[in-house]
C-alpha angles and dihedrals in degrees: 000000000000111000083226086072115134128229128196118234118207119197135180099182142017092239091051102064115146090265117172077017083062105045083065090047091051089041085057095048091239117162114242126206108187133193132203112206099187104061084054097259110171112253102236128207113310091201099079088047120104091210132341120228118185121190139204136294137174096250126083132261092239100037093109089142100065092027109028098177086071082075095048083049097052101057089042086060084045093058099042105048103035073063092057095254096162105243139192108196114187126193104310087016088054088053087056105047079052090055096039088059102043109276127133114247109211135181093247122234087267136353121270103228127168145014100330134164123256125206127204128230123235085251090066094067093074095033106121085223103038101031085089098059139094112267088240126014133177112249141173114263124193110156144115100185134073124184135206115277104247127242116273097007120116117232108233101192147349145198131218089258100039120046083195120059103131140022142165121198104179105316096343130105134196125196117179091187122067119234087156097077115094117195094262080048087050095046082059092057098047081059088062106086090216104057093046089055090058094038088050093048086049105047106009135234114345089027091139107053087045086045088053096050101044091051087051094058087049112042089077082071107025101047091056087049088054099054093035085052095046091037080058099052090045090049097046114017106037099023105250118159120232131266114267116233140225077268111045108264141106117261111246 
């Protein structure tokens, strides 16, 4: 596939964008269109799009009622990718694509908040995306809902708190945990009242400056993982063509 490809960004707030995703979107020279649902921006046509990737937010997959448009979302993720459209769900985009496909979204027994520890299931070893990765990594949580895991779909990783933390139905991939933020991405969050209350429930007074720290320790780790993960889905899963590098050849 073309470099030129476009891929559809779907985003639910101004402080959730793809991050460390869309460094490797913008690396490959692939067009972005991007929507912010939101602010009430309009969902287009899946059909012209090369692979939809639809990113957090602080609302729930099921809270219609405060936010409608997340109906009109769902069954636009149905459509698109019961017809093989390649998706990256994370977080809250991972919750939708579960609901779109038939699995309960539930608030989960506690939030997941903070740097935590995923395991990988025996079926990720042959995934196409996740083959490559290490058998357990360090991520950023911050959720306090878990979902069903769909019919048909294979669950990808875990953690000691979530038994859901990664799934693929088809060509299309759910992460509950975030390897995208970077710390100037998460200095962004800990200004949104919301998230600090649940950071701070979760890990008490003081909860964003020990978040900040820990992430930073992390990221060196956390941020190559993202892209290699994502290059990977664009590689494998949506046809991209690898970047070419200083010596001519595409980057494995």
């Amino acid at each position: 596939m073309a470099s030129d490809a476009e891929i559809l960004i779907l985003q639910h707030i101004a402080c959730e964008p793809p991050g460390a995703y869309e460094d490797e979107l913008v690396e490959r020279g692939l067009a972005l269109h991007r929507v912010r649902l939101d602010e009430g921006e309009e969902l287009p046509d899946w059909r012209p799009f090369a692979g939809i990737v639809a990113m957090g937010g602080p609302m729930g997959a099921y809270d219609e009622a405060i936010h409608p448009w997340l109906g009109t979302e769902k069954r636009f993720i149905a459509g698109a990718v019961r017809a093989g459209t390649p998706y990256w769900g994370v977080c809250l985009g991972a919750q939708l694509l579960a609901a779109s496909l038939g699995g309960l979204v539930t608030a989960g027994a506690l939030p997941e908040v903070g740097v935590g520890r995923v395991q990988l299931t025996d079926s990720a070893a042959s995934d196409p995306v996740f083959a490559s990765a290490p058998q357990a990594f360090e991520a950023l949580h911050w959720h306090g809902d878990t979902y069903e895991l769909p019919p048909g779909a294979v669950r990808l990783a875990f953690s000691r708190q979530y038994e859901q933390q990664a799934f693929v139905f088809d060509r299309a991939y759910a992460l509950q945990f975030h390897l995208e933020v970077t710390p100037a991405l998460a200095h962004e969050w800990i200004q949104v009242p919301t998230y600090v209350h649940s950071l701070e429930q979760v890990m008490g007074a003081g909860a964003s400056a020990q978040l900040l720290e820990r992430l930073a320790r992390t990221s060196s780790s956390a941020i190559p993982l993202a892209r290699e993960l994502f290059g990977r889905w664009l590689e494998h899963v949506v046809g991209v063509s690898p970047p070419i590098s200083a010596d001519g050849r595409g980057r494995s």
